[in-house]
C-alpha positions as CSV (number, residue, x, y, z in Angstrom):
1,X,0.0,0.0,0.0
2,X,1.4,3.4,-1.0
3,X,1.0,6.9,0.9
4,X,-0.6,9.5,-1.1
5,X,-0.7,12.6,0.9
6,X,-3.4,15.3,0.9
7,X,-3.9,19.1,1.6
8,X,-7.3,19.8,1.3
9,X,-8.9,22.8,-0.6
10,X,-9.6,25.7,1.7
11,X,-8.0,28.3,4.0
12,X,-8.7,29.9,6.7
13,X,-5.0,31.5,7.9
14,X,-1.8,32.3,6.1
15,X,-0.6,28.8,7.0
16,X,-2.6,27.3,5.0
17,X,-2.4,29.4,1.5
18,X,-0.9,26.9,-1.3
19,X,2.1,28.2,-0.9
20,X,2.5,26.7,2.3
21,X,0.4,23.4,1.5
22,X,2.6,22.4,-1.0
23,X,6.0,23.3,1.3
24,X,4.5,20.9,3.9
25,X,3.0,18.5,0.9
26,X,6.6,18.5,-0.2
27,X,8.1,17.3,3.1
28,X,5.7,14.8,3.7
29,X,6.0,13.3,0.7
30,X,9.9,13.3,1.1
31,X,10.9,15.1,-2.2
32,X,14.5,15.3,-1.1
33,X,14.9,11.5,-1.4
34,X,13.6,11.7,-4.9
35,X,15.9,15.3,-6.1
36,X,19.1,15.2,-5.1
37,X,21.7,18.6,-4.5
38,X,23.1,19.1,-8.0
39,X,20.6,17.2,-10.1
40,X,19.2,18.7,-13.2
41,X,15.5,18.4,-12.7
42,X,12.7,18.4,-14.8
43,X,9.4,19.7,-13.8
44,X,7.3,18.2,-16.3
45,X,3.9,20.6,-16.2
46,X,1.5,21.5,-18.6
47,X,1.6,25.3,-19.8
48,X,-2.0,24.9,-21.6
49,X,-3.4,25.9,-24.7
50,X,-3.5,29.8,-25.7
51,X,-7.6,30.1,-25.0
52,X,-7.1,28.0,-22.1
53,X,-6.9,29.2,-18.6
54,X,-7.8,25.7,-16.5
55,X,-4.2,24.7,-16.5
56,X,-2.0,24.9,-12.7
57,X,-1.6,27.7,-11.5
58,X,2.3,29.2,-12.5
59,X,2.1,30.6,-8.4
60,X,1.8,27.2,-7.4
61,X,4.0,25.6,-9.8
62,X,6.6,28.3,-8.6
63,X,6.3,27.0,-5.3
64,X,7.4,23.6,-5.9
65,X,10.0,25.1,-7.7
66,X,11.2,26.8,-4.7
67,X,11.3,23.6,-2.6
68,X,13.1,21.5,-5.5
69,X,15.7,24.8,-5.4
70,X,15.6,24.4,-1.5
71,X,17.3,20.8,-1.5
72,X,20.3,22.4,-4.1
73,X,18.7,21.1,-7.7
74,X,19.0,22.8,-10.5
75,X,15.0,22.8,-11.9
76,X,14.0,23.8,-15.3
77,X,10.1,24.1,-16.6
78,X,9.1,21.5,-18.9
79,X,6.6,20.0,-21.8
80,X,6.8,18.7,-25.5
81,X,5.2,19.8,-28.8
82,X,1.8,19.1,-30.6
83,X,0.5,17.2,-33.1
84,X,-2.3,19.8,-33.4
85,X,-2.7,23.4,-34.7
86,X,-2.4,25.7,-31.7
87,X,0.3,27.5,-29.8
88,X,2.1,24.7,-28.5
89,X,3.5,22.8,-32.0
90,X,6.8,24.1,-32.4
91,X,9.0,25.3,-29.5
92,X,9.3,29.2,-30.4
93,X,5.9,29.0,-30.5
94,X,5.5,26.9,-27.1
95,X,7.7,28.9,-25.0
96,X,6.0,31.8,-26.2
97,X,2.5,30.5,-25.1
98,X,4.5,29.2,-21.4
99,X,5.2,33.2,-21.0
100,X,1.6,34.2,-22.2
101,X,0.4,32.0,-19.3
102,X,3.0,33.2,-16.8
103,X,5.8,30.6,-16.9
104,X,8.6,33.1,-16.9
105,X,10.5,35.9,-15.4
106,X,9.6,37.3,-12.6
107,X,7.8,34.6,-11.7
108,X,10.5,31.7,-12.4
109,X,14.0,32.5,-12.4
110,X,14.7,28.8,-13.7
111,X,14.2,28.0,-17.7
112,X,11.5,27.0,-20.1
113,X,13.4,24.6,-21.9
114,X,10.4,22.0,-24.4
115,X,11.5,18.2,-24.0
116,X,11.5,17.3,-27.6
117,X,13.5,19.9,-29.6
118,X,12.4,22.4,-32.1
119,X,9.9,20.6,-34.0
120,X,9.1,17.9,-31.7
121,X,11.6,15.5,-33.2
122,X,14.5,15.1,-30.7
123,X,14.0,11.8,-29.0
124,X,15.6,8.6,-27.4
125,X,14.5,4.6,-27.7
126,X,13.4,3.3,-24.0
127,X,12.7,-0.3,-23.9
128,X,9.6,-1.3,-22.4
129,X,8.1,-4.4,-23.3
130,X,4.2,-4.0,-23.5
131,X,1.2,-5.3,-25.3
132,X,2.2,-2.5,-28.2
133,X,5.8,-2.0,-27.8
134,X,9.7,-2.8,-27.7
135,X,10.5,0.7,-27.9
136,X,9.5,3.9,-27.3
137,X,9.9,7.6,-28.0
138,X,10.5,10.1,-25.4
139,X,11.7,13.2,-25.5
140,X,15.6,13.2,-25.2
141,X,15.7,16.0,-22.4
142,X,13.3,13.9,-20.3
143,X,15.7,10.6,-20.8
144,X,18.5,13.3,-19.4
145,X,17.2,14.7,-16.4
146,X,18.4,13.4,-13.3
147,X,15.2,13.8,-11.6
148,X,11.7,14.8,-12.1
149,X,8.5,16.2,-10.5
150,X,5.7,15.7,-12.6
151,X,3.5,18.2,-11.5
152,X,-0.2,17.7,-12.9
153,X,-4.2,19.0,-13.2
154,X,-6.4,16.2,-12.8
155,X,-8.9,16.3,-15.3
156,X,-11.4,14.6,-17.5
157,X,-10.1,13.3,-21.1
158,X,-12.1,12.6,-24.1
159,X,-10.3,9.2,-24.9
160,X,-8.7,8.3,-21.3
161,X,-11.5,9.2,-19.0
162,X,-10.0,11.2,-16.9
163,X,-6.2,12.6,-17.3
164,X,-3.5,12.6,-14.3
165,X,-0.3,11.8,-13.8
166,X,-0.1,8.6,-15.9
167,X,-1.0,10.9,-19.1
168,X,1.4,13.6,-18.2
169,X,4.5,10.9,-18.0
170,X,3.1,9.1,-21.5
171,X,1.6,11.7,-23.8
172,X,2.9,14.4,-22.0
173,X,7.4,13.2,-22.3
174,X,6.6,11.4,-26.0
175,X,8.2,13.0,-28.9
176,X,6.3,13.9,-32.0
177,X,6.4,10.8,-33.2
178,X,6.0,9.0,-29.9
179,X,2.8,10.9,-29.9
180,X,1.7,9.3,-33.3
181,X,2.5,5.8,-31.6
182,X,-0.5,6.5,-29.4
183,X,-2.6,8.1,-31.5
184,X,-3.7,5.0,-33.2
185,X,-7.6,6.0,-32.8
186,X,-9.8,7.2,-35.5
187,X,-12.9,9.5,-35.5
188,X,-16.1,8.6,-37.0
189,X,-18.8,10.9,-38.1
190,X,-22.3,10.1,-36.6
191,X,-24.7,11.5,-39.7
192,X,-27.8,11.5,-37.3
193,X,-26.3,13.9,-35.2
194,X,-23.9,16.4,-38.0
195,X,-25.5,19.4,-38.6
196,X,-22.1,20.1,-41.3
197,X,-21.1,23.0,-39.6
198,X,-17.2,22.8,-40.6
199,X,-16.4,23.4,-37.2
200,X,-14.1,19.7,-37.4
201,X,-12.8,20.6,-40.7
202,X,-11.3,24.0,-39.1
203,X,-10.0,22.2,-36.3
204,X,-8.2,19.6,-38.5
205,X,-4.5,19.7,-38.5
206,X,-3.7,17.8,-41.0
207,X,-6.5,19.0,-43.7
208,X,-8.2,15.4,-43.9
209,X,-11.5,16.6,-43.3
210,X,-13.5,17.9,-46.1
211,X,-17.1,18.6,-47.0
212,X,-19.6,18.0,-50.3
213,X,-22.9,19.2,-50.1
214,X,-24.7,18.4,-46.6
215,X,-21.4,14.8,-46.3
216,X,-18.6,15.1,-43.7
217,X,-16.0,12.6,-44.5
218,X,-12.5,11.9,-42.7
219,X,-9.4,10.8,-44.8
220,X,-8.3,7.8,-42.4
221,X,-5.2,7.7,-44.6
222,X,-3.8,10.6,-43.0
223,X,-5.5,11.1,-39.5
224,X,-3.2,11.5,-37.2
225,X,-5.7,10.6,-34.4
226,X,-5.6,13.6,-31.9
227,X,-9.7,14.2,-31.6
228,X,-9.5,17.6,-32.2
229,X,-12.2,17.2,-34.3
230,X,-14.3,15.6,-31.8
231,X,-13.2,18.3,-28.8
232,X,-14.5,20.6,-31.3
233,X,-17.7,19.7,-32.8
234,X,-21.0,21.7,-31.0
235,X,-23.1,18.6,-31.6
236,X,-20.8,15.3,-30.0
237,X,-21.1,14.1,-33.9
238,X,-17.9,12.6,-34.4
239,X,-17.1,9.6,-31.4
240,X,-14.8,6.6,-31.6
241,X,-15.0,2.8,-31.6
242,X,-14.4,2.1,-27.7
243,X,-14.3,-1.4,-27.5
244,X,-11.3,-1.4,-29.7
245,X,-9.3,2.4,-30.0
246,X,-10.5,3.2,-26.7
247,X,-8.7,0.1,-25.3
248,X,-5.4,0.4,-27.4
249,X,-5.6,4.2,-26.6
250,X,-4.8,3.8,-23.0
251,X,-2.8,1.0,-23.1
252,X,-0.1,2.7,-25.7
253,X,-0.2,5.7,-23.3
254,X,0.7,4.0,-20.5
255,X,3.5,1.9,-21.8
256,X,5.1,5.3,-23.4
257,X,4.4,6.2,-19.3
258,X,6.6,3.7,-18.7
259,X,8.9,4.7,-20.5
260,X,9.2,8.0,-19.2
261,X,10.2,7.2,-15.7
262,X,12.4,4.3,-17.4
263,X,16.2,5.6,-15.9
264,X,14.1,7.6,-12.9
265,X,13.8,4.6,-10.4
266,X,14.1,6.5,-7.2
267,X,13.8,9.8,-9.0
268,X,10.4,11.2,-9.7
269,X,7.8,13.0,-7.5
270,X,4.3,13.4,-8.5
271,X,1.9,16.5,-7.4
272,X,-1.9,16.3,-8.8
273,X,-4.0,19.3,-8.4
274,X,-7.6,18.2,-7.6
275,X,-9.0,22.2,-8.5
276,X,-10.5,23.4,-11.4
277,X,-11.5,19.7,-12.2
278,X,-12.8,20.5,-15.8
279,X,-14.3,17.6,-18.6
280,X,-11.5,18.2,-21.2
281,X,-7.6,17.9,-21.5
282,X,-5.9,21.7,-21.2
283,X,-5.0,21.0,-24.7
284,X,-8.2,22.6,-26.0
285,X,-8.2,26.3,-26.6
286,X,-11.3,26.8,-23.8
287,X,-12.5,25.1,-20.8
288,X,-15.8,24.1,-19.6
289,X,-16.9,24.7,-15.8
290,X,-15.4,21.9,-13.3
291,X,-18.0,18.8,-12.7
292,X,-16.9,18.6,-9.0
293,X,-15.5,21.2,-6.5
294,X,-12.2,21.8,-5.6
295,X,-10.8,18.8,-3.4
296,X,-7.1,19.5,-3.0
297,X,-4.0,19.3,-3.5
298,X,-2.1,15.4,-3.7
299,X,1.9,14.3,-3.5
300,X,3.0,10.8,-3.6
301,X,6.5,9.0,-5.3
302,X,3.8,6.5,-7.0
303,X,2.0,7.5,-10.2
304,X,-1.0,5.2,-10.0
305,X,-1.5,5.2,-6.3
306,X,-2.0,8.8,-6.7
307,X,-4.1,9.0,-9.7
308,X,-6.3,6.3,-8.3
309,X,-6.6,8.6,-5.0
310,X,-7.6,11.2,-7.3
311,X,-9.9,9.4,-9.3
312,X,-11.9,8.2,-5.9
313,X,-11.6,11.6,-4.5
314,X,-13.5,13.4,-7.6
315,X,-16.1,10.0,-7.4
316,X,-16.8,10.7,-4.2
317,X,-18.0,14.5,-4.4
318,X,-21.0,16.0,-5.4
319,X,-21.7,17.0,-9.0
320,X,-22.4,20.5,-10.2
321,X,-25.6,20.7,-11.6
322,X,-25.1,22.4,-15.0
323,X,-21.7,21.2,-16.2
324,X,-20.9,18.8,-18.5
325,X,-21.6,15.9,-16.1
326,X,-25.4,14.2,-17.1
327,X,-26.1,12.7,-14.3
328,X,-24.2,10.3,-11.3
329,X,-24.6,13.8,-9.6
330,X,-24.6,11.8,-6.2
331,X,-21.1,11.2,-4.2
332,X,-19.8,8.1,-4.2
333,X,-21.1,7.9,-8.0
334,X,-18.8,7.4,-10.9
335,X,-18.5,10.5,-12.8
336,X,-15.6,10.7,-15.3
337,X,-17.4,7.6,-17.7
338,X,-20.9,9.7,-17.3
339,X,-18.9,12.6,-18.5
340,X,-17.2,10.9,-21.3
341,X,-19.5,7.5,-21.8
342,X,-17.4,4.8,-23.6
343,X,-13.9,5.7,-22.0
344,X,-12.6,3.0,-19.6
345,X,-10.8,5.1,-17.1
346,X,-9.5,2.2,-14.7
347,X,-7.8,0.8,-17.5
348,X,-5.0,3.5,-16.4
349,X,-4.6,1.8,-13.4
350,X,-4.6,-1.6,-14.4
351,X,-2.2,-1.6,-17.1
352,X,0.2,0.9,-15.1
353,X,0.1,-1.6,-12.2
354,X,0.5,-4.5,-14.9
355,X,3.7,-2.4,-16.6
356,X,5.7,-1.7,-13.2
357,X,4.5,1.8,-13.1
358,X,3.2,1.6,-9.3
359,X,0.3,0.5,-7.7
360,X,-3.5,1.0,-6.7
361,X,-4.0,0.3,-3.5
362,X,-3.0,3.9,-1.1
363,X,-3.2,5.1,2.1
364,X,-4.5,8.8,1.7
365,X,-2.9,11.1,4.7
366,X,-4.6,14.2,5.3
367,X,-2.0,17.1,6.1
C-alpha cells in the first residue's frame, strides 16, 4: 500500500495558502529522497493551450519550484510539442505561449526549456516491453534529467476518462512521433447527429477533413488521431470505436508512461491538483466549468496510487448541476465515464500496475 498525501482545498489563515500546502505537501512526501543537491530536474507541467486558462496555477508551480531549489537542484520548466494546430506545435511558439500563461521571469527564475527539440523530433529509444511496444519515444531531455517532478491538473479526457499523472508521464514526455504511436484511434462521423457545420474541418491539423454538399468525411489515410475534431464539434457528432481504440488508446499511453520514468527509479515526484476539475484535456483552446469542486491538493512517489486517489476523491463529491456531467450527480457515484461514456478510465490503473508503473491500492494522509 502506497502513501498519497493530501492538503485539502480551503483556508482559513496564512498557513494554509498553497504556498504553504505544497512546502508541507513536499516534506511529507519526502521530495529530497527523490531530487538530489546538483541534479538537473525536470518539472514536467502542462503550460496549456493559448484560450485555455484551466491549467495549474504558475504561483503554485513556482512554489514547488522553490522547494526543488531548497534541497540544491537545479530545476527547469518542462513539456513537449503538438500534433495539433495551436500554440504549442513548435517550441518558439511553445515557449512563447509558457510566458503568455505566466511561466517566466519574474515569476520563475529557472528555464523554459520543451523536451522534444524544435519541431518535436529530438528523442531517445526506451525499452519497455508491453502489449504494443519494444520501444518507445521520449523526449531526449526527459531521458537526461536526473530527476523529475511531474507536476499535474487532474482532469477529465475525451479518450482516457480522466487525465493525471499517468498521461502527463506518457503523452505528455513522448516525442512527436511518440505521440503518433499513441494516437492510433480514429474518428467517426455520426450523420444522425452532423448538422455540417465545418467546425471539425477547421480544427483539423492535418487537412483530412473535407465537406460536399450536406457529407462530412475523414481521410483515415492521414489522420493522425488527436480528436480535435471531436473536442470541437458543438453537436458530439464525431465519437470513436471504444471497444477497440479506446482500449489500445490507453494502453499505448501507458506503456510510453513507462517509458518515461524508465532511468528515474528513485527519481520522480508526483503532485496532482484536484482544482478546477474540468471535462476536457488543457489541450483545448477553452474550458468548460469543473464537474466537481475543488478537493485539494495530492503528492506521492507512486504515479498510479496517486491518480487512483484522485480518481476516488473526484467520485466521491457531489456533481455540479449544469456542467458537463449528465447525471451520477450523487457522491460516491462514478462521474468521469458519465462525463465521457465509452472511456474505460481504470484501465490507467490496471495496465500501469500491470507495466511496473506503481500501484493502486494507497493510504491517503490528510496534512
Amino acid at each position: 500500500m502506497e502513501d498519497v498525501y493530501i492538503a485539502r482545498a480551503g483556508a482559513q489563515s496564512q498557513d494554509r495558502n498553497t504556498a504553504n500546502k505544497i512546502k508541507a505537501l513536499c516534506m511529507a512526501a519526502c521530495l529530497e529522497n527523490m531530487v538530489n543537491r546538483g541534479d538537473l530536474t525536470a518539472v514536467k507541467v502542462h503550460f496549456g493551450e493559448r484560450g485555455n486558462d484551466a491549467f495549474v496555477n504558475p504561483l503554485h508551480v513556482a512554489s514547488i519550484v522553490k522547494e526543488i531549489e531548497a534541497v540544491g537542484a537545479k530545476p527547469f520548466l518542462t513539456d513537449t510539442n503538438t500534433l495539433y494546430l495551436g500554440g504549442r506545435r513548435n517550441t518558439v511558439d511553445h515557449a512563447k505561449t509558457a510566458a503568455m500563461h505566466g511561466f517566466c521571469y519574474p515569476v520563475f527564475d529557472c528555464p523554459v526549456i520543451i523536451a522534444d527539440g524544435l519541431r518535436g523530433q529530438s528523442f531517445t529509444p526506451v525499452e519497455v516491453y508491453g502489449k504494443h511496444f519494444d520501444s518507445v519515444r521520449i523526449a531526449s531531455d526527459i531521458v537526461s534529467a536526473d530527476s523529475m517532478v511531474v507536476v499535474s491538473h487532474f482532469k477529465g479526457h475525451e479518450a482516457a476518462g480522466f487525465g493525471g499523472a499517468l498521461k502527463n508521464l506518457g503523452m505528455g514526455c513522448a516525442s512527436n512521433e511518440g505521440k503518433r504511436e499513441q494516437h492510433t484511434t480514429r474518428p467517426m462521423i455520426l450523420e444522425d447527429k452532423c448538422i455540417v457545420c465545418g467546425a471539425c474541418m477547421n480544427a483539423c491539423p492535418e487537412f483530412c477533413i473535407s465537406i460536399a454538399g450536406k457529407a462530412v468525411s475523414i481521410d483515415l489515410d492521414h489522420c493522425i488521431g488527436c480528436l480535435m475534431c471531436m473536442n470541437t464539434c458543438p453537436e458530439h457528432a464525431i465519437d470513436l470505436d471504444w471497444k477497440d481504440d479506446g482500449v489500445v488508446f490507453v494502453e499505448r499511453m501507458i506503456e510510453y508512461a513507462a517509458g518515461a520514468v524508465g532511468n528515474k527509479t528513485g527519481k520522480a515526484f508526483y503532485i496532482n491538483f484536484l482544482t478546477n476539475i474540468t471535462p476536457h484535456c488543457d489541450c483545448t483552446p477553452w474550458n468548460d466549468i469543473p464537474f466537481v469542486p475543488d478537493i485539494g491538493i495530492l503528492a506521492s512517489t507512486d504515479p498510479v496510487a496517486l491518480d487512483k486517489a484522485c480518481f476516488d476523491l473526484v467520485n466521491g463529491e457531489e456533481g455540479v448541476f449544469g456542467s458537463l456531467l449528465p447525471d451520477h450527480h450523487q457522491p460516491g457515484e462514478e462521474k468521469f465515464t458519465s462525463v465521457w461514456p465509452g472511456t474505460s478510465p481504470m484501465l490507467q490503473i490496471s495496465y500501469a500496475e500491470e507495466m511496473g508503473l506503481g500501484r493502486g491500492e494507497y493510504r491517503l494522509i490528510e496534512i
